[in-house]
C-alpha positions as CSV (number, residue, x, y, z in Angstrom):
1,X,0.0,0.0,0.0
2,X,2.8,2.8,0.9
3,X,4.6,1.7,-2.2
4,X,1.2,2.6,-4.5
5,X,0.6,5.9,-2.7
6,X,5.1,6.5,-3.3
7,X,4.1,6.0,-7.0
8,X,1.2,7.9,-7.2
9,X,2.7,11.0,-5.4
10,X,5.6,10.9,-7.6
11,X,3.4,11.1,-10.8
12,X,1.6,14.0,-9.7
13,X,4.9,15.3,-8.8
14,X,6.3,15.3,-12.4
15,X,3.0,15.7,-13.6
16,X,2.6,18.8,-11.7
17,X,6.7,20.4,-12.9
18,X,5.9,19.0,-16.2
19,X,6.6,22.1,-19.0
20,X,3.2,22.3,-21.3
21,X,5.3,20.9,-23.6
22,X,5.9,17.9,-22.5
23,X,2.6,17.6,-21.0
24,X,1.3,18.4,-24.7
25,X,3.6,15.8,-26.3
26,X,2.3,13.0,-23.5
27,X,-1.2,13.3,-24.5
28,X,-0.3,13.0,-28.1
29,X,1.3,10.3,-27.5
30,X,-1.3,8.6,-25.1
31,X,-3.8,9.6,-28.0
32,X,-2.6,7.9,-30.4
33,X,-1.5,4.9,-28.1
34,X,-5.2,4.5,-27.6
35,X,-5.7,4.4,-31.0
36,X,-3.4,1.5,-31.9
37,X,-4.5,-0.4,-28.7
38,X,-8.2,0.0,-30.1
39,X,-7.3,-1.2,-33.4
40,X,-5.5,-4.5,-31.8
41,X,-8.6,-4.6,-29.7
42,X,-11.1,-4.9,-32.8
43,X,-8.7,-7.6,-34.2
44,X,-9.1,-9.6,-31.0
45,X,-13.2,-8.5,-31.0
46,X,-12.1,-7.2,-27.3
47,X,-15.3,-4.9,-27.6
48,X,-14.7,-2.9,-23.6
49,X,-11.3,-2.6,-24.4
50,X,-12.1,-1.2,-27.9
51,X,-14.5,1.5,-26.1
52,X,-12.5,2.3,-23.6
53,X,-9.5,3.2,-25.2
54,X,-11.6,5.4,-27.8
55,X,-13.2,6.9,-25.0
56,X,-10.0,8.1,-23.2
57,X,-8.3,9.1,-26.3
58,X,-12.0,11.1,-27.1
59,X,-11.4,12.9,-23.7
60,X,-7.8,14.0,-24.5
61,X,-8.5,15.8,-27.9
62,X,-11.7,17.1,-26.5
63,X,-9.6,18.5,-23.1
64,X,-7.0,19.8,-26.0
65,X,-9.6,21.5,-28.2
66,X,-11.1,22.8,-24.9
67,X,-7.6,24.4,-23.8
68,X,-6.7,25.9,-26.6
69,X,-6.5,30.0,-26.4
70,X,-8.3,31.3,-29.6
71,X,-7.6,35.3,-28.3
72,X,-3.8,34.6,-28.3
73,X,-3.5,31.7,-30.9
74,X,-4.8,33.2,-33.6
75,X,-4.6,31.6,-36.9
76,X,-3.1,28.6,-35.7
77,X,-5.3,28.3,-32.5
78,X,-8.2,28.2,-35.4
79,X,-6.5,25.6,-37.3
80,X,-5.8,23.5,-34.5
81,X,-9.2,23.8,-33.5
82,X,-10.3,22.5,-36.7
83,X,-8.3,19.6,-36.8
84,X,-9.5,18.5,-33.3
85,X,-13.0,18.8,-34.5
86,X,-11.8,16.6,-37.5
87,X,-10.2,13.6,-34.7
88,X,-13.2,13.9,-32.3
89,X,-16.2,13.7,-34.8
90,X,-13.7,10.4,-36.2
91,X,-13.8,9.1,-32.8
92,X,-17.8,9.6,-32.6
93,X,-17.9,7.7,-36.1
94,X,-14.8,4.5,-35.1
95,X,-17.2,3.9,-31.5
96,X,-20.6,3.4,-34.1
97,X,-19.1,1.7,-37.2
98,X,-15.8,0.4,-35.4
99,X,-14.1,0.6,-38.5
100,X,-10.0,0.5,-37.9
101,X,-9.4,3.1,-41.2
102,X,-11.0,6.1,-38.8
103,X,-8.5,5.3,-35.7
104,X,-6.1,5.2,-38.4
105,X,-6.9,8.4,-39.9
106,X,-6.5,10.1,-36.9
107,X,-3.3,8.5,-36.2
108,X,-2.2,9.8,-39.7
109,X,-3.3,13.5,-38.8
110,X,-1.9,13.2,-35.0
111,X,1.3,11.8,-35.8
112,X,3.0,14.8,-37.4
113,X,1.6,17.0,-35.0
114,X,3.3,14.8,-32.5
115,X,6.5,15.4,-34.0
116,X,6.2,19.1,-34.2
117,X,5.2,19.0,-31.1
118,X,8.3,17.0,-29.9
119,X,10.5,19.9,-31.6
120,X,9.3,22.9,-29.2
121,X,12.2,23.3,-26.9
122,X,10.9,22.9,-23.0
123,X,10.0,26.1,-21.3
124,X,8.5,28.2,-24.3
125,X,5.6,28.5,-23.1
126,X,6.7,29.9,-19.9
127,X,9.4,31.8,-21.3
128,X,6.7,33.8,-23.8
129,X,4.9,34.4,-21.3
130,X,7.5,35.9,-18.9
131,X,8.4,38.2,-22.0
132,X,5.1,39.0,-22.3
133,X,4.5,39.7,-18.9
134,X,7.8,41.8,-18.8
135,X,6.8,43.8,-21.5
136,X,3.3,44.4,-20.3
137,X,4.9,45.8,-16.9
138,X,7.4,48.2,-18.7
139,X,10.4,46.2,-18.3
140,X,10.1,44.8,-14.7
141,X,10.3,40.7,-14.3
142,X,7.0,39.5,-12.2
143,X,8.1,36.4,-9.6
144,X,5.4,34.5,-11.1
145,X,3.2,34.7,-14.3
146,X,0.3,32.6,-15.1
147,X,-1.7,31.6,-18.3
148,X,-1.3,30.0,-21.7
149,X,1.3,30.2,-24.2
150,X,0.8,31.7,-27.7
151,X,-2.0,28.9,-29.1
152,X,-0.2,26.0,-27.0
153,X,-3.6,24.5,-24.8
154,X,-2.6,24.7,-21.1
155,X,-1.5,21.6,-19.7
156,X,-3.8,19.8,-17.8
157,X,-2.6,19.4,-14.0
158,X,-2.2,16.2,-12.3
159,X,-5.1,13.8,-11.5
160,X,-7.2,16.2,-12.5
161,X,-6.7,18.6,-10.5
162,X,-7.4,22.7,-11.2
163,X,-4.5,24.5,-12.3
164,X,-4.3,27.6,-10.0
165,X,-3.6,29.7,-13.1
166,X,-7.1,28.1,-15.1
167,X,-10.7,28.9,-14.2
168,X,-11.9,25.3,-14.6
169,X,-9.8,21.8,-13.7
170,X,-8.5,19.8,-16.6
171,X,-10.6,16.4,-17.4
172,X,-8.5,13.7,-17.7
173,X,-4.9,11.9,-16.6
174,X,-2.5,11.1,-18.8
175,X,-2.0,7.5,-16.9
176,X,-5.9,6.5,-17.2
């Protein structure tokens, strides 16, 4: 039992330090983990696994498309938006005709998202907005500065839990 609760506190730990970046590139990565796993699990006609891995992939782009900051983002906060519509309605349609081609469409649009993702040093985020803080102050550097970085989605917090910056707690783990 103390070793589980150990675990768990160090996973909230590092969930909690975690730069959005990294925390961006984790659900990516989980997303399209759940993908493949739901694939394999049609193949093996393993219908609960099938739906649950849709469904927790479902919750990550929809916690992504709910995080993303259309006032700063712009364009490419519109874009993005798009596409996520594009992966969750995919999801909606591979959990009522199961067909494998849909999970592996939105594998095919994640994946190089993924690796752009993967290419964002750690710490831009936080470093734009410092400089944007900095410059909104006149110069002065603010101890700390909250909010999301130019059309990145703020990172969910660990377990679920609010993120003292966010006025609503993020939906999902990235261990579920």
């Amino acid at each position: 039992m103390y070793g589980n609760h150990g675990a768990q506190r160090y996973r909230e730990t590092d969930l909690g330090t975690m730069t959005r970046e990294r925390m961006v590139v984790l659900l990516y990565e989980k997303m399209v983990s759940d993908l493949e796993d739901a694939i394999i699990a049609l193949e093996k006609a393993d219908r609960a696994t099938f739906t649950r891995k849709v469904n927790h992939s479902q919750r990550i782009v929809a916690e992504l498309r709910n995080s993303l900051d259309h006032a700063t983002g712009g364009e490419i906060a519109r874009n993005l938006d798009s596409i996520y519509e594009f992966v969750f309605r995919e999801h909606l349609s591979l959990l009522l005709d199961r067909n494998p081609a849909r999970a592996r469409a939105c594998i095919d649009v994640l994946s190089p998202l993924l690796a752009a993702w993967r290419q964002i040093p750690n710490g831009t985020a936080e470093n734009a907005l410092r400089e944007r803080a900095r410059t909104a102050t006149g110069g002065s550097d603010p101890a700390s500065v909250r909010g999301t970085a130019d059309a990145a989605p703020a990172a969910p917090t660990a377990a679920g839990a609010p993120d003292p910056g966010s006025a609503r707690p993020s939906l999902l783990s990235v261990s579920a």
